[in-house]
N, C-alpha and C positions, 0 to 999 in steps of 0.2 A: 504494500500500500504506500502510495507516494503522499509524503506531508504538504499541503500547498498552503500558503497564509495569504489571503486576497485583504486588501486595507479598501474600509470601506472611507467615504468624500468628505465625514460631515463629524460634528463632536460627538455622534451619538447616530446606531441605526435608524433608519426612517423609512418611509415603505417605496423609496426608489430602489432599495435594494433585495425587494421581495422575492424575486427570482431566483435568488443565489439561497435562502434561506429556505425554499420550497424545494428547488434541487437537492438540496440536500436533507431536509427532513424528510424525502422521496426517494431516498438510499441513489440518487441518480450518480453523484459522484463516487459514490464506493462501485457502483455498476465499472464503472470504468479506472477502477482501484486509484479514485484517489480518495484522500484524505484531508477536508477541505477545514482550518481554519477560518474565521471571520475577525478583525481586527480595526481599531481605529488609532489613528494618527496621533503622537500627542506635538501640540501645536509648536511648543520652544524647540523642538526637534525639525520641524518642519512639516509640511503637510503629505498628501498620499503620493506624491511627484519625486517628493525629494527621498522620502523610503526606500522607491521602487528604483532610484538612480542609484542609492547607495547597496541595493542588492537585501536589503532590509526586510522586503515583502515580493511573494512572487506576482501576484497580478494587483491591480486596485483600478479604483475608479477615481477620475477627475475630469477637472472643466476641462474641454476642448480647449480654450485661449491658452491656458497655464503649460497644458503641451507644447503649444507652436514656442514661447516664449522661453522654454528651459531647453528646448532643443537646439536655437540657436546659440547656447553657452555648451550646453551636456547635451549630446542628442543619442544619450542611453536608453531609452522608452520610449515605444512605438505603441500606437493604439491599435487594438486588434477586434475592436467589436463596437458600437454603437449602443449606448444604453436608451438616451432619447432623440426624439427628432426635432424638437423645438427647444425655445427657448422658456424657463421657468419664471424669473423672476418676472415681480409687478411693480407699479408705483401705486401705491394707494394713498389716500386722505379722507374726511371726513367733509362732511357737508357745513360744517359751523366755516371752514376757512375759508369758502367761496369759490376756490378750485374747481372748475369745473371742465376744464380741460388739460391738455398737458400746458400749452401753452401760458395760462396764468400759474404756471411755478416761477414764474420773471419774477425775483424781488423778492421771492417765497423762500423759506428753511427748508433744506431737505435731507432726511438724518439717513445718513448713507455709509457704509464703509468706500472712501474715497481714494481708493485702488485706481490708477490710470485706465484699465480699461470703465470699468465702473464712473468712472470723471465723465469720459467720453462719452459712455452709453445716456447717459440724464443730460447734456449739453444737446446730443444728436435729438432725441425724443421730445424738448423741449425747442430746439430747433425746427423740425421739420414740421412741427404745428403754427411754428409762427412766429413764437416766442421769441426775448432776450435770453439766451444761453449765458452771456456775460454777467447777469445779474441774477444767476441764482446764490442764495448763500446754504452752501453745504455745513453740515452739524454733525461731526464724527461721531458718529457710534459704531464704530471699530466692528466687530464680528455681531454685536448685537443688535437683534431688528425688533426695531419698536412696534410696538401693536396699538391698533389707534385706539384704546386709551390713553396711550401718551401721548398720540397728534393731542385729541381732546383735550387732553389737559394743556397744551400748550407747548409742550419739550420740542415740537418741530411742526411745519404745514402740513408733510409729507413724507413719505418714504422710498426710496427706491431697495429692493434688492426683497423680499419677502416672493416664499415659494406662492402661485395661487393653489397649489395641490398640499400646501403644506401649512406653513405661518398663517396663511392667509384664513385658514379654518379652524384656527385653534380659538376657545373661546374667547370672549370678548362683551364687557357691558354696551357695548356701544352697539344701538340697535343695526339691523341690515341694513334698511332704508337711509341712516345714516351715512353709509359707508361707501367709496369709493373706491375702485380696484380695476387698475387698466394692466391687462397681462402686457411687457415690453414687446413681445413679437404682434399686438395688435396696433402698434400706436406709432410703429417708425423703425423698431430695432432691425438690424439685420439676419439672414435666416440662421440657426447654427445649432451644433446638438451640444448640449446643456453638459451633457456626461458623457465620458470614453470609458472602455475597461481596457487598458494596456497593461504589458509586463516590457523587463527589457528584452533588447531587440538578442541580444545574446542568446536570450531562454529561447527565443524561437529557432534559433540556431543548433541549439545545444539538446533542446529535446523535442522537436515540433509537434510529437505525437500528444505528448502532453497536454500543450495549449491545443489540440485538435478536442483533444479529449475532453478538458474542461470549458471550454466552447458549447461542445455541442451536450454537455448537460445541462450547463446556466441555461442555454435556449430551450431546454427542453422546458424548466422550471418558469422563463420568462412566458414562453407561450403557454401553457395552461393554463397561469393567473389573468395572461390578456384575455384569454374566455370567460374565468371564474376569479375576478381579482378576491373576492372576502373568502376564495378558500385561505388566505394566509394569516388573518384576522386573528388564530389562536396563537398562531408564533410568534407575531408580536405583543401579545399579552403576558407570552415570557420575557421576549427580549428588552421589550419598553415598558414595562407594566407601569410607568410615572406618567403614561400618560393615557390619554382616556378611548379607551375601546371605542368611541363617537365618531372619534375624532382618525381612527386609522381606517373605521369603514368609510370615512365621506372622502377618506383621501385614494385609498387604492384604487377604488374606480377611475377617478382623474388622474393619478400617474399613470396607469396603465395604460391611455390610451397615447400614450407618448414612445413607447417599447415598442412597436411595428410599425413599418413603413409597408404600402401596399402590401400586405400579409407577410414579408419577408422581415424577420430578426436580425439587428447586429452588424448590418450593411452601414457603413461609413461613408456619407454619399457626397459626391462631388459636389453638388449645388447647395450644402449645406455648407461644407468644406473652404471650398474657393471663397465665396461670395465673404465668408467670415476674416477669411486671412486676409481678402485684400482690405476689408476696412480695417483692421486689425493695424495693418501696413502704413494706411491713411492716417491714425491718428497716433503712428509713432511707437506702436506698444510692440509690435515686431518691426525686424528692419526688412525679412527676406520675404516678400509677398507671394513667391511660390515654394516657401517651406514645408507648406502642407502638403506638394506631392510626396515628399518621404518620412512623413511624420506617423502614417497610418498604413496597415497591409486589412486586406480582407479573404487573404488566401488561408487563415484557417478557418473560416468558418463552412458551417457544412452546406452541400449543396440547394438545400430548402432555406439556410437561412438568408 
């Protein structure tokens, strides 16, 4: 039995990674003898990019941009599967600040981790509705996302960076009708997949059958939940039990529908790809705007995916 340690994106599992915990509660990965750890990042060390460079973890998931940009320095990890086809985050705000489009965040707060690509993406979005980009004022909240009780109380307008399959449904006193929530890929953002699963480019060298193997079991696990996402609902009642069974069924249905592309799993696609890197290119955050042709393979994955 082969030991595999896959790191999962985020501080804590959340139901983008339902696949891998279904496969495996499905004996899928011991089917094909391996032995599948789950694993998260801890942050002073760096996040799931920097692990999987250092040889630390064999596969993990991460943002598509964070590849392109550690590969021009380290280009040890290569993405080998697709976990979504869109983009997650949203901007949301509450109805008392008068927002009512992107556009009036001109002159507005907007409590954001204010990462360069993140800079960019609420400049663009507020751009191409209209807006002054130059006159937003950003309010660092570093990795934490504020939930509009604290627009409501005032700590900020707005928000950029909250999942709508995720933050966006955790509870909240602030009634719906209050609330505002524009997903970024309806309002101007560019097209792009949210999450990659890579290993390094070595491991696929060094054992290809491997990544063949654990490939086509996560697909097996990702596509049964995209038919039946609340068969996973009891696993994360072990794995997350801090947070509310409510809240993992109103999410799985909506992540799920982001795990296939025309019924095909794990496809890394060109027109999600390109279009990313060259804005990517555009505002400075990569320099090589065709780094994404060797950044990604889709040659393990199995022929139905």
């Amino acid at each position: 039995m082969k030991h595999l340690k896959v790191m999962l994106e985020y501080f804590y599992p959340w139901t983008n990674s339902a696949g891998f915990y279904y496969a495996r509660e499905k004996g899928w990965y011991k089917e094909v003898g391996l032995d599948v750890e789950f694993t998260l990042y801890d942050p002073e060390r760096g996040d799931t990019l920097a692990y999987l460079a250092r040889g630390e973890a064999d596969f993990g998931i991460f943002p598509s941009n964070r590849l392109l940009v550690q590969r021009e320095k380290q280009p040890v990890v290569v993405g080998v599967a697709a976990i979504n086809h869109r983009g997650m985050e949203t901007v949301q705000t509450v109805r008392a600040t008068g927002i009512t489009r992107p556009a009036d965040l001109s002159g507005k707060r907007v409590a954001m981790n204010p990462t360069p690509r993140g800079l960019a993406m609420i400049r663009q979005l507020v751009s191409v509705d209209g807006g002054d980009p130059d006159t937003i004022i950003v309010v660092d909240s570093g990795s934490r996302e504020l939930t509009p009780d604290a627009i409501a109380a005032g700590e900020a307008d707005a928000t950029f960076g909250s999942y709508w399959a995720w933050e966006i449904l955790m509870d909240t006193e602030v009634p719906e009708e209050e609330r505002i929530v524009w997903p970024v890929d309806e309002i101007g953002a560019p097209p792009y997949h949210s999450y990659l699963l890579g290993t390094q480019e070595e491991a696929t060298r060094r054992d290809p059958e491997a990544v063949r193997a654990f490939l086509a079991a996560t697909e097996k696990g990702y596509r049964a939940l995209a038919v039946d996402p609340l068969l996973a609902v009891p696993i994360y009642e072990r794995i997350i039990p801090y947070f509310p069974t409510s809240l993992v069924e109103r999410s799985l249905p909506l992540i799920a529908s982001t795990w296939l592309h025309d019924g095909a799993w794990g496809v890394q696609r060109t027109e999600l790809l390109e279009p990313y890197a060259e804005w990517l290119a555009n505002h400075g955050i990569v320099h090589d705007r065709n780094g994404w042709k060797t950044a990604y393979t889709n040659s393990f994955l199995s022929q139905e995916g």
